[in-house]
LOTI-242160 format. One record per residue (C-alpha): residue number from 1; residue in three letters; x, y negated, z. Coordinates in pm, 1 decimal, padded with zeros to 6 digits. Each point is the difference from the previous one (the first is absolute). Layout:
N
REC  kollo  gukol         u         v         w
REC    NUM    ALA         X         Y         Z
...
***
This chain:
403
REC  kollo  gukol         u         v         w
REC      1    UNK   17041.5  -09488.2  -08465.4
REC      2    UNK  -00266.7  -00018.1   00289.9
REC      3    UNK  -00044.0  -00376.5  -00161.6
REC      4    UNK  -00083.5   00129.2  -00362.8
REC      5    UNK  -00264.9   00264.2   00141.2
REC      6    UNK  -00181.5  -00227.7   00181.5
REC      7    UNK  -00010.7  -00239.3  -00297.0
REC      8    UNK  -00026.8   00279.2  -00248.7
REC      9    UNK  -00358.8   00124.5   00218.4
REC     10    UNK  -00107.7  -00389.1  -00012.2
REC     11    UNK   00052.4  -00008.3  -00380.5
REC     12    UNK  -00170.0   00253.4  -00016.8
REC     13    UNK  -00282.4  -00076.0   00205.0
REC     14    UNK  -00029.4  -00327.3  -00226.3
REC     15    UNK  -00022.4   00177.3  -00319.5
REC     16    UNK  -00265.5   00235.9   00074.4
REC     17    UNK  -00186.2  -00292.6   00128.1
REC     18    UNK   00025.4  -00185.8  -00328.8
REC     19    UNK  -00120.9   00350.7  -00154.4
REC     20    UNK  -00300.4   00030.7   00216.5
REC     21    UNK  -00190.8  -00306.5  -00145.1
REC     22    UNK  -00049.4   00221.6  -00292.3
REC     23    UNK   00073.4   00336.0   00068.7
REC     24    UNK  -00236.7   00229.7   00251.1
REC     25    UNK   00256.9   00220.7   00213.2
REC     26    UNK   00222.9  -00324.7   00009.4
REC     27    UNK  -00277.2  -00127.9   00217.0
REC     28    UNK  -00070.1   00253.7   00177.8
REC     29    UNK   00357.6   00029.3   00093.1
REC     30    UNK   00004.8  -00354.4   00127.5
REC     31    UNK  -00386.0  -00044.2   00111.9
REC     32    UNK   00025.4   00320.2   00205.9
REC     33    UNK   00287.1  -00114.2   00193.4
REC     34    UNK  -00180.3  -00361.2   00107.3
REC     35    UNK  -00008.3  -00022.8   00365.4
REC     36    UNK   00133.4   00347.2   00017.2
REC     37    UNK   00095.9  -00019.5   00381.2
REC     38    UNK  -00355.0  -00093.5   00097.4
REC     39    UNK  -00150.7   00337.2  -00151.0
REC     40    UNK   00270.4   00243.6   00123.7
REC     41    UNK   00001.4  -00187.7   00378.3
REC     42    UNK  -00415.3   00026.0  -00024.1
REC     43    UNK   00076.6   00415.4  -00049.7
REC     44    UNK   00303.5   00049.6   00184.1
REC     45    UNK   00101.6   00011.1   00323.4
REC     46    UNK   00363.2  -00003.4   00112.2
REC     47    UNK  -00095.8   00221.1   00276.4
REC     48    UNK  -00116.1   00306.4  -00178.9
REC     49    UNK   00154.4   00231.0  -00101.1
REC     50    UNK   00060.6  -00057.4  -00361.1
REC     51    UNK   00208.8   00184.3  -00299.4
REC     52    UNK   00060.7  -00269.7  -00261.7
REC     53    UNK  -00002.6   00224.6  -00387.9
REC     54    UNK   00101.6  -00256.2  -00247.7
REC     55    UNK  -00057.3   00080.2  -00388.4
REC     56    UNK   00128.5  -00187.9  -00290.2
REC     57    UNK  -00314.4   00121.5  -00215.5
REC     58    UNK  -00274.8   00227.6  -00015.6
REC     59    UNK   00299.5   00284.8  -00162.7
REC     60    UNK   00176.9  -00024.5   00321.5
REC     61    UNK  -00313.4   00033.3   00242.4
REC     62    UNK  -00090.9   00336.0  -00149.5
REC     63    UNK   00362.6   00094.1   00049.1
REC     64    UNK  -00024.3  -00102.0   00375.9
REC     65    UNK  -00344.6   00140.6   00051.8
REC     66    UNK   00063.8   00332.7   00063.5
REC     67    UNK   00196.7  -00150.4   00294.6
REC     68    UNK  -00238.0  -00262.7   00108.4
REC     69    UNK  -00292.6   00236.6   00004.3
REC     70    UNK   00246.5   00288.7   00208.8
REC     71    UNK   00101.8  -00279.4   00217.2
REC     72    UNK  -00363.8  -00086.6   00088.3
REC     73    UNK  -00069.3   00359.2   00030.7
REC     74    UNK   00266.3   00027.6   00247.0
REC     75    UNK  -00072.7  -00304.7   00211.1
REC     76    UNK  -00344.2  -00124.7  -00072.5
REC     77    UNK   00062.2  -00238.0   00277.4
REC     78    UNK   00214.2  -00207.5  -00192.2
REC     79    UNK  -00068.3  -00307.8  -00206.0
REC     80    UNK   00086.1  -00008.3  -00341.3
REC     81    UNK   00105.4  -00280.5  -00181.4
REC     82    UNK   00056.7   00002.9  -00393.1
REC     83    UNK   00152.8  -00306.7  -00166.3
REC     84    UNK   00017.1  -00011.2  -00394.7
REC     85    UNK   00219.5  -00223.7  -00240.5
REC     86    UNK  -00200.4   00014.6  -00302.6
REC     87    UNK  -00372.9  -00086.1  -00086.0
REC     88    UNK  -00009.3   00328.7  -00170.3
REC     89    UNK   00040.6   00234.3   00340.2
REC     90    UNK  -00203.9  -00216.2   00216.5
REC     91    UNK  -00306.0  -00072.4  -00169.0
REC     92    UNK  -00066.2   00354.1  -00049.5
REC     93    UNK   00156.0   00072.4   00351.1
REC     94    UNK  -00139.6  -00264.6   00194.5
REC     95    UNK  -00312.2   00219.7   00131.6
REC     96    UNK   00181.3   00274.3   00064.3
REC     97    UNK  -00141.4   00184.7   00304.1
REC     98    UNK   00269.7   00132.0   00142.8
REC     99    UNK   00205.5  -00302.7   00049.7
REC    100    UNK  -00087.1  -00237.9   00296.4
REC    101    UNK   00086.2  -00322.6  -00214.4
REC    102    UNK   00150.1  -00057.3  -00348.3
REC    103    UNK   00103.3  -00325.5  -00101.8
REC    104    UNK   00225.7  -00139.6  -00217.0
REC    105    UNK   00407.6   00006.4   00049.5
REC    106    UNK   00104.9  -00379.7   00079.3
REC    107    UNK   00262.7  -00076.9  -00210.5
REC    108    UNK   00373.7   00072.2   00194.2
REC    109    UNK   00133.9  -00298.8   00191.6
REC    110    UNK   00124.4  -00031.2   00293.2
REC    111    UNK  -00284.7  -00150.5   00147.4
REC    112    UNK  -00241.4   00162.2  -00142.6
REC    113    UNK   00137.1   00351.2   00102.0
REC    114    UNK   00013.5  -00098.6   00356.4
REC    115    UNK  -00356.1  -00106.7   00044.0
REC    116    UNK  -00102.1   00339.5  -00199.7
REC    117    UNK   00218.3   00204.2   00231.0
REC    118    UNK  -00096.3  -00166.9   00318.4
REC    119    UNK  -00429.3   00010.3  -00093.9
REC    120    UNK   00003.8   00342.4  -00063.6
REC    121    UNK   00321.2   00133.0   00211.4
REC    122    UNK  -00020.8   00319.0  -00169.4
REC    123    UNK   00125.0   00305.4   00165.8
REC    124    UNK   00221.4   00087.9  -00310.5
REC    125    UNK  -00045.7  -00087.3  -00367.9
REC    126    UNK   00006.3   00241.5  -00327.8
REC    127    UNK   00064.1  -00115.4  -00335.1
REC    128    UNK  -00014.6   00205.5  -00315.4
REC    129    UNK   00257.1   00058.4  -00230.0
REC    130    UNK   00028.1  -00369.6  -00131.3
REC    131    UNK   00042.9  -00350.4   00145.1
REC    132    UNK   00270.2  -00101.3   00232.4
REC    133    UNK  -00107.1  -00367.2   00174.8
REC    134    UNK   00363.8  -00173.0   00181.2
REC    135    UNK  -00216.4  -00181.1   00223.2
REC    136    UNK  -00249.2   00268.3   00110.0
REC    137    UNK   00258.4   00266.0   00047.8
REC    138    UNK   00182.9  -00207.9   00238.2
REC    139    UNK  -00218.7  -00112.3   00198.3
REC    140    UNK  -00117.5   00375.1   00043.4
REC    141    UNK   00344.8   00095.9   00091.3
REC    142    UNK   00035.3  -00311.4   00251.1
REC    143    UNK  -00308.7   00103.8   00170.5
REC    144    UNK   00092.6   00375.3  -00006.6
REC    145    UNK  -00244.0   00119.6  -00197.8
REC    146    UNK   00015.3   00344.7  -00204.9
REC    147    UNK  -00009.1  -00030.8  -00353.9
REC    148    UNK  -00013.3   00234.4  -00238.3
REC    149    UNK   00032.8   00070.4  -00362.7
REC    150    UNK  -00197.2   00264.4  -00135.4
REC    151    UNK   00014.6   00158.7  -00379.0
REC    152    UNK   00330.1  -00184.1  -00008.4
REC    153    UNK   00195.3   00000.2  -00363.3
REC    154    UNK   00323.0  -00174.3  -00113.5
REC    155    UNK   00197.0  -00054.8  -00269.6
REC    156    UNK   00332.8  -00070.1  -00060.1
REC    157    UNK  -00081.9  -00271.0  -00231.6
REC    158    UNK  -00218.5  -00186.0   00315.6
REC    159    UNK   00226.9  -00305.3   00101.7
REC    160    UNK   00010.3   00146.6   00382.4
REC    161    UNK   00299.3   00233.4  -00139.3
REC    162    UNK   00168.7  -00310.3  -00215.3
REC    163    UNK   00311.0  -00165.3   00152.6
REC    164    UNK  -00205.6  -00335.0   00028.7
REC    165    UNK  -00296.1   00181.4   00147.9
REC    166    UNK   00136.9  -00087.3   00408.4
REC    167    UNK  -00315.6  -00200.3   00053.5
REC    168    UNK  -00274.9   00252.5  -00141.6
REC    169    UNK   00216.4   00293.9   00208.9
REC    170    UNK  -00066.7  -00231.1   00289.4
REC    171    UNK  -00354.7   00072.2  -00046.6
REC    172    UNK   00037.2   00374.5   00005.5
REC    173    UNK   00192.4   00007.5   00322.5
REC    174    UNK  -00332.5  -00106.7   00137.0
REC    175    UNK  -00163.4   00347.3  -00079.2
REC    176    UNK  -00033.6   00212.7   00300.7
REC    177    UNK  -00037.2   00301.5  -00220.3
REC    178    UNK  -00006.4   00069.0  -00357.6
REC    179    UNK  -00223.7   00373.2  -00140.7
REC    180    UNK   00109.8  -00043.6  -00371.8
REC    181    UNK  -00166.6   00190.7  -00299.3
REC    182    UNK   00405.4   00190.1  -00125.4
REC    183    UNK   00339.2   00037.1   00106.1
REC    184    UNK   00101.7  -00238.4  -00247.2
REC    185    UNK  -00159.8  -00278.3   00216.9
REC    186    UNK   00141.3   00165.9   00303.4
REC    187    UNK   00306.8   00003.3  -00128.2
REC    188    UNK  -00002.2  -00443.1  -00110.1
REC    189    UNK  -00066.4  -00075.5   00324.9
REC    190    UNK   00296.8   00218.3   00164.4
REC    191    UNK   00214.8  -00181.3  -00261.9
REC    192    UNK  -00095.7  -00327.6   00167.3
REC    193    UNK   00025.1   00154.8   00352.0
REC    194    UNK  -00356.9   00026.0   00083.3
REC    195    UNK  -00022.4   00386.3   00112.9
REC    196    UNK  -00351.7  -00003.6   00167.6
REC    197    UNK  -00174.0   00162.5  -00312.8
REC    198    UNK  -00234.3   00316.9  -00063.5
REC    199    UNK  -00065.8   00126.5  -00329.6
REC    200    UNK  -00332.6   00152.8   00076.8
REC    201    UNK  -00147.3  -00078.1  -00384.6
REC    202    UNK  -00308.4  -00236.8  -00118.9
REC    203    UNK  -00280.8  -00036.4   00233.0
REC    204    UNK  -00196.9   00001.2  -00354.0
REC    205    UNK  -00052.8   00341.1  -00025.8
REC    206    UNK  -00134.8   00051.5   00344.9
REC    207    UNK  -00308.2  -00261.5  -00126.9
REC    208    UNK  -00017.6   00176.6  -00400.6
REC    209    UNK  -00008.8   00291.0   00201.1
REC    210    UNK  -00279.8  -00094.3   00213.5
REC    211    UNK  -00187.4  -00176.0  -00299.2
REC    212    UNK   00028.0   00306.1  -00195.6
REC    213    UNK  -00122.5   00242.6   00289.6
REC    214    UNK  -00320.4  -00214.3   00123.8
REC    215    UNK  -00069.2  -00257.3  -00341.9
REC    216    UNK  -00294.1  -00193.4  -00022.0
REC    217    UNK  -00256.5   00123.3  -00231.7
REC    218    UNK  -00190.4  -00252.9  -00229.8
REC    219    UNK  -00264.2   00095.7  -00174.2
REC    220    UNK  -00047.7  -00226.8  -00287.7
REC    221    UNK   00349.9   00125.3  -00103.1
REC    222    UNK  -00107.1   00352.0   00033.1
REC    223    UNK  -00289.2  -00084.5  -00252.2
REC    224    UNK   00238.1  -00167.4  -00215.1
REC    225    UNK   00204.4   00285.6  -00033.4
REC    226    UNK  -00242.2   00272.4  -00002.0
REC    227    UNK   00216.1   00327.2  -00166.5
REC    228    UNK   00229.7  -00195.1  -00202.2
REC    229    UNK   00382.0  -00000.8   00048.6
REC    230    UNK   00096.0  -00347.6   00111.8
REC    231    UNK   00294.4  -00181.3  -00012.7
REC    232    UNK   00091.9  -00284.4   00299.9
REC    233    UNK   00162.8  -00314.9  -00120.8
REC    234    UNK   00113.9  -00172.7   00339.0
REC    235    UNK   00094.1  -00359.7   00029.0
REC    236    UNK   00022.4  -00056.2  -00375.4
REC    237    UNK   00115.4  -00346.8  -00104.0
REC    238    UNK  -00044.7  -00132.7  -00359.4
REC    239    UNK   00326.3   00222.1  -00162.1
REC    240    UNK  -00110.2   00292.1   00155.8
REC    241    UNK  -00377.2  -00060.5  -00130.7
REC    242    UNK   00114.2  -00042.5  -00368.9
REC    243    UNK   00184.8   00316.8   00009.7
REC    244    UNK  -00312.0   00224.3   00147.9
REC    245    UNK  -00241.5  -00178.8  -00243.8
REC    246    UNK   00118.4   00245.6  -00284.9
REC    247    UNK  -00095.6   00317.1   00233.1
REC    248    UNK  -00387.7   00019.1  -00003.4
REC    249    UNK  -00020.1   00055.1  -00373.6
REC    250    UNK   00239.0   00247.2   00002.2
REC    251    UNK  -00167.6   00195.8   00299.3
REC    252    UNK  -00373.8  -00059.1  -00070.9
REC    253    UNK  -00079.6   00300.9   00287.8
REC    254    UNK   00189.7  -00228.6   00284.9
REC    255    UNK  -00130.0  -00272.3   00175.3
REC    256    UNK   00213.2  -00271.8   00109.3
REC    257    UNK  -00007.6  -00168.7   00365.2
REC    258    UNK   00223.0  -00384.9   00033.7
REC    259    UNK   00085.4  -00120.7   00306.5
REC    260    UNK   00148.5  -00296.7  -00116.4
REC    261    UNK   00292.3  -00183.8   00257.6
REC    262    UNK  -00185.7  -00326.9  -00027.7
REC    263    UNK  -00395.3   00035.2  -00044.9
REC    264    UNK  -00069.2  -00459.6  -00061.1
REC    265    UNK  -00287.5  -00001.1  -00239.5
REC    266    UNK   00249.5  -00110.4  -00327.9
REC    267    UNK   00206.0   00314.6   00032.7
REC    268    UNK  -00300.5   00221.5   00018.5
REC    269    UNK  -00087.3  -00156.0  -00279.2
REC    270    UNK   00250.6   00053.8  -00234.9
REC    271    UNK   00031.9   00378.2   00129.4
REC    272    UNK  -00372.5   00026.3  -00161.4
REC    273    UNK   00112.4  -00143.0  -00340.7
REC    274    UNK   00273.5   00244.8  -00004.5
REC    275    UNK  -00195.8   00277.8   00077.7
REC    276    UNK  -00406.6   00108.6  -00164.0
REC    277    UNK  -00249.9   00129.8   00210.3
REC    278    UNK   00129.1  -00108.6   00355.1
REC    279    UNK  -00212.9  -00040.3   00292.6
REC    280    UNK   00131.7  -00198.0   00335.3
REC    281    UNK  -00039.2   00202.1   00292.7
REC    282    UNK  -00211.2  -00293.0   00141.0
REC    283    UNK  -00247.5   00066.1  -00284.4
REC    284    UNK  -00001.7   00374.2   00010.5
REC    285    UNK  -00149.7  -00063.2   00416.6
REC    286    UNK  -00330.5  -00096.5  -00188.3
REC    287    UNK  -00045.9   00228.6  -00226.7
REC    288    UNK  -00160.3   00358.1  -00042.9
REC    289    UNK   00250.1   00098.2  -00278.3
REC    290    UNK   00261.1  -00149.4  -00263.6
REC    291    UNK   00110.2   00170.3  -00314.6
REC    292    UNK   00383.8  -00201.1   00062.7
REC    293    UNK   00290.5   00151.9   00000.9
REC    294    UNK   00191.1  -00229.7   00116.4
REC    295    UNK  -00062.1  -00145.5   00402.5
REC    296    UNK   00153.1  -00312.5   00089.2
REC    297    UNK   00071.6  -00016.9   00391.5
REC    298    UNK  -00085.4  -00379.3   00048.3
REC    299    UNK   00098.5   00000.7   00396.2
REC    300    UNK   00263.7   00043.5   00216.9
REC    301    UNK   00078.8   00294.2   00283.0
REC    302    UNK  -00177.7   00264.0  -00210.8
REC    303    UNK   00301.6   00157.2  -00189.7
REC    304    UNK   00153.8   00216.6   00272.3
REC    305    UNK  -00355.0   00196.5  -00010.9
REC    306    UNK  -00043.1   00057.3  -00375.6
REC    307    UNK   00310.1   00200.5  -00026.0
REC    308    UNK  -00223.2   00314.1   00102.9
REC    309    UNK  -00168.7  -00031.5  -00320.0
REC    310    UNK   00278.1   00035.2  -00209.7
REC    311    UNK   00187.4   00284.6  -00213.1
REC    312    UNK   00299.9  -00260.6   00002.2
REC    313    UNK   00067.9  -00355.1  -00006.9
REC    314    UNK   00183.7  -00284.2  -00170.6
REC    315    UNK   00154.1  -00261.0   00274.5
REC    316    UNK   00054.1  -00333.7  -00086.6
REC    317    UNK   00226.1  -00259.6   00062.8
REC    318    UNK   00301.7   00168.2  -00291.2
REC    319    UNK   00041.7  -00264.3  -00198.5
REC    320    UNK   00030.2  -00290.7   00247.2
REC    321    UNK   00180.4  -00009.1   00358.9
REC    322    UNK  -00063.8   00360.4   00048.3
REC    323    UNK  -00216.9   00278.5   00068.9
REC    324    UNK  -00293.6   00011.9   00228.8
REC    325    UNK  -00103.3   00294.7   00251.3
REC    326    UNK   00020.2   00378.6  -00170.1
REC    327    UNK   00044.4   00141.1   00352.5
REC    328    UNK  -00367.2  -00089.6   00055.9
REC    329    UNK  -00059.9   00216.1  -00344.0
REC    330    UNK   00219.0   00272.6   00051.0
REC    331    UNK  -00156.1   00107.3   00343.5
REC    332    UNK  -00321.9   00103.2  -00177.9
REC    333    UNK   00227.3   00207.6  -00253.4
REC    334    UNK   00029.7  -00266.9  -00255.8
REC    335    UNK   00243.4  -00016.5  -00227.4
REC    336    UNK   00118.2  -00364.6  -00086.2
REC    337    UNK   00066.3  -00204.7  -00304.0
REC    338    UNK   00195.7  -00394.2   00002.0
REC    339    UNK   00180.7  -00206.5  -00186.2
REC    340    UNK   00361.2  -00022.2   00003.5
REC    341    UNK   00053.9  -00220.2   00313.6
REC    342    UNK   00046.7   00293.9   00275.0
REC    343    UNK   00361.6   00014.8   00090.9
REC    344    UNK  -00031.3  -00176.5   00345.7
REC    345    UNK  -00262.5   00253.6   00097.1
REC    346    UNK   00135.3   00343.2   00129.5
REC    347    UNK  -00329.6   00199.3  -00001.6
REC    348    UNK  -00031.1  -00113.0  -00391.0
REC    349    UNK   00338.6   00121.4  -00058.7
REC    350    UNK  -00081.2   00296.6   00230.9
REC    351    UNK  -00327.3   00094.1  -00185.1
REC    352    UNK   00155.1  -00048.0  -00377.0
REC    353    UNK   00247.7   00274.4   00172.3
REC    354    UNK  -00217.8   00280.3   00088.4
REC    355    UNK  -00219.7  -00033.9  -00331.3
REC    356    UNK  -00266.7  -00195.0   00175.1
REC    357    UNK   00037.9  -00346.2  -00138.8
REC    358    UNK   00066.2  -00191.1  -00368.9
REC    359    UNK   00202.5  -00292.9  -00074.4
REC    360    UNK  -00139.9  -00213.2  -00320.6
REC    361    UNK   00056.5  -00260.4  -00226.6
REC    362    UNK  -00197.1   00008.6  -00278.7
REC    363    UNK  -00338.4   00143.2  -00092.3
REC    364    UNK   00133.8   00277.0  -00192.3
REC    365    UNK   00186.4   00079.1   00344.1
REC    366    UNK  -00372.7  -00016.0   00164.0
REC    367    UNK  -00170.4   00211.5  -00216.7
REC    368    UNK   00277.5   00286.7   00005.0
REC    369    UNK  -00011.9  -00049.8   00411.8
REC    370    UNK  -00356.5   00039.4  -00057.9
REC    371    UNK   00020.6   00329.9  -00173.3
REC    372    UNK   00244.6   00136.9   00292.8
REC    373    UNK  -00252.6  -00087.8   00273.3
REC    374    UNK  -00295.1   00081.0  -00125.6
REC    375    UNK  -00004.3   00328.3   00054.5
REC    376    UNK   00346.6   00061.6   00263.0
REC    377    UNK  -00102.2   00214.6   00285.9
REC    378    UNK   00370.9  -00018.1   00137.4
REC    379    UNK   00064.9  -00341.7  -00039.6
REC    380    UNK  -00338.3  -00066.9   00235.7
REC    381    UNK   00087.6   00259.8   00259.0
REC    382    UNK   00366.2  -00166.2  -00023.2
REC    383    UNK  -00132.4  -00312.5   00083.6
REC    384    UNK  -00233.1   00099.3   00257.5
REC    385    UNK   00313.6   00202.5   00160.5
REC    386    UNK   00214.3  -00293.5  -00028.0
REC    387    UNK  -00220.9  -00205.7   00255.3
REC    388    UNK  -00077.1   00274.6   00196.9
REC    389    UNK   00392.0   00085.5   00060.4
REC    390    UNK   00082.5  -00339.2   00122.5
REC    391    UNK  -00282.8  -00116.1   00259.0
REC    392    UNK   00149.1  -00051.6   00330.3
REC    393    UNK   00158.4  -00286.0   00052.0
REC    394    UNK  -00259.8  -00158.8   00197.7
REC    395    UNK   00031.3   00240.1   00295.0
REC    396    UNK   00375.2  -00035.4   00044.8
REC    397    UNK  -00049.8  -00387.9   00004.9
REC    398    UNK  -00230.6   00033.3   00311.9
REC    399    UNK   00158.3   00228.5   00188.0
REC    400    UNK   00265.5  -00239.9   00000.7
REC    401    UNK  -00208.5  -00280.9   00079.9
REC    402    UNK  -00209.8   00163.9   00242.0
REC    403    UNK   00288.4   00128.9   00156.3
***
């Protein structure tokens, strides 16, 4: 099994190199990672004293921030090192000022992982919720070194709890400790015979939390908005945009804000010929005033910010692999609205229960949702009570840690 991995990574490898001759993060993925060991030995030294946070995306780093920034708080005397698997988390996360050195993940190997560990012999590592690398693990357990999984979920469907899952349960006997979002996941990795687990909840609402109590204010949007009611479309893709083109005519007194999930020049594009009397938010910087409706966010790392703005908001992501963030909504009392893709998400299923959240599928469905919101004192202060219940988790994973 060890065998197919290794080949199954190099396959891999070799198709997202084919991809990247005509396909942007496919080059980053494989540009950023040329001569990898030269930039992290150039920022790291062995003999600091370094905490290794790796992230599979940018998703995953603002579930882990709350305990990276803690962390620093705690010990500012302590280098921190961030790696990231995707383009999408570290080019937006590669200045980040907090972190001592970001870089790229090199892809697991065995050699690879023990030239990583041994150029930044970190103190202990932290990964969030996702990613579980054979070769990395290891050689963090063969040099005794901590590791942690933090925001933690399972399912019973995962192939770690499958009769022929030996090998990928080898790689989870690697974990020093496991802080897990729900029993359930608790209760999978007893099954298996791993007991060292906490269910301590999602390190996510600790950061909506925050978000929500200090956001960023942005004054073109404030313009924008002036004393209309405003609904937030988050990281819309094209199914999503088709159903929320119907909604300005049939609320003329609303103005419309889209973040869309992927802001390339052809997909703003077609979100203008959907929609009349849209301005991009890149526009709306030069100008005095704009009698649009409609504001096209055409840039990333904004969205978390706008939610203030709001009186609720329509998350994409429905009517494809799944949902996006509606924690980062619901923390500034937003109700949500997506598309029928939620089920793997327990604060979706969570908020639907408590009144604070719609499931969709057609723009009939939208339009009723739309009438429930618009107006739904409870289902805001629901939503807003929702996060606010279930912050936490951040300080029972350092007083472990730290401890």
């Amino acid at each position: 099994m060890l065998l197919l991995y290794t080949i199954g990574i190099k396959i891999y490898n070799l198709i997202i190199w084919i991809f990247s001759f005509f396909n942007s993060k496919a080059h980053l993925f494989i540009s950023g990672r040329n001569q990898i060991f030269k930039h992290i030995s150039e920022k790291v030294h062995p003999s600091d004293e370094n905490i290794w946070f790796h992230f599979a995306s940018l998703g995953e780093f603002e579930q882990g921030r709350p305990v990276l920034e803690k962390l620093r708080q705690v010990h500012p005397q302590k280098k921190i090192i961030i790696t990231f698997f995707s383009p999408s988390g570290y080019e937006i996360r590669k200045n980040y000022a907090l972190a001592d050195g970001v870089f790229y993940l090199p892809l697991d190997g065995k050699r690879n992982a023990r030239r990583f560990i041994e150029i930044v012999n970190p103190e202990l590592a932290i990964f969030t919720k996702y990613e579980f690398w054979y070769y990395y693990f290891n050689e963090l357990k063969a040099k005794g070194i901590p590791l942690y999984i933090i925001s933690g979920i399972f399912r019973k469907e995962q192939i770690f709890f499958k009769s022929y899952g030996s090998f990928y349960r080898s790689i989870l006997e690697c974990v020093s400790h496991f802080f897990v979002q729900n029993e359930e996941s608790s209760f999978l990795l007893k099954s298996i015979g791993l007991t060292n687990s906490t269910v301590n909840g999602d390190t996510r609402f600790d950061r909506v939390y925050e978000n929500a109590k200090h956001p960023k204010q942005i004054a073109e949007i404030e313009h924008f908005c002036g004393n209309s009611p405003v609904l937030i479309c988050g990281s819309t893709w094209p199914d999503d945009e088709k159903l929320l083109a119907g909604l300005p005519a049939k609320y003329p007194d609303w103005k419309f804000i889209i973040a869309p999930h992927e802001v390339h020049e052809s997909h703003i594009q077609n979100i203008e010929l959907l929609f009349t009397k849209t301005t991009k938010f890149s526009a709306l910087v030069s100008k005095t005033s704009t009698d649009s409706s409609i504001l096209i966010i055409d840039n990333i790392g904004m969205l978390s910010a706008l939610y203030q703005y709001g009186k609720f908001a329509y998350i994409g992501g429905g009517f494809g692999a799944g949902i996006h963030n509606t924690l980062e909504a619901a923390a500034f009392g937003l109700p949500v609205i997506f598309g029928p893709k939620f089920n793997k998400f327990q604060e979706a299923k969570d908020l639907i229960e408590i009144g604070a959240a719609k499931s969709i599928s057609s723009a009939e469905e939208l339009v009723a949702a739309f009438d429930y919101f618009k107006d739904n004192e409870n289902a805001a202060a629901a939503a807003k009570k929702y996060v606010d219940d279930k912050k936490g988790a951040t300080d029972i994973i350092l007083e472990k840690i730290v401890n």
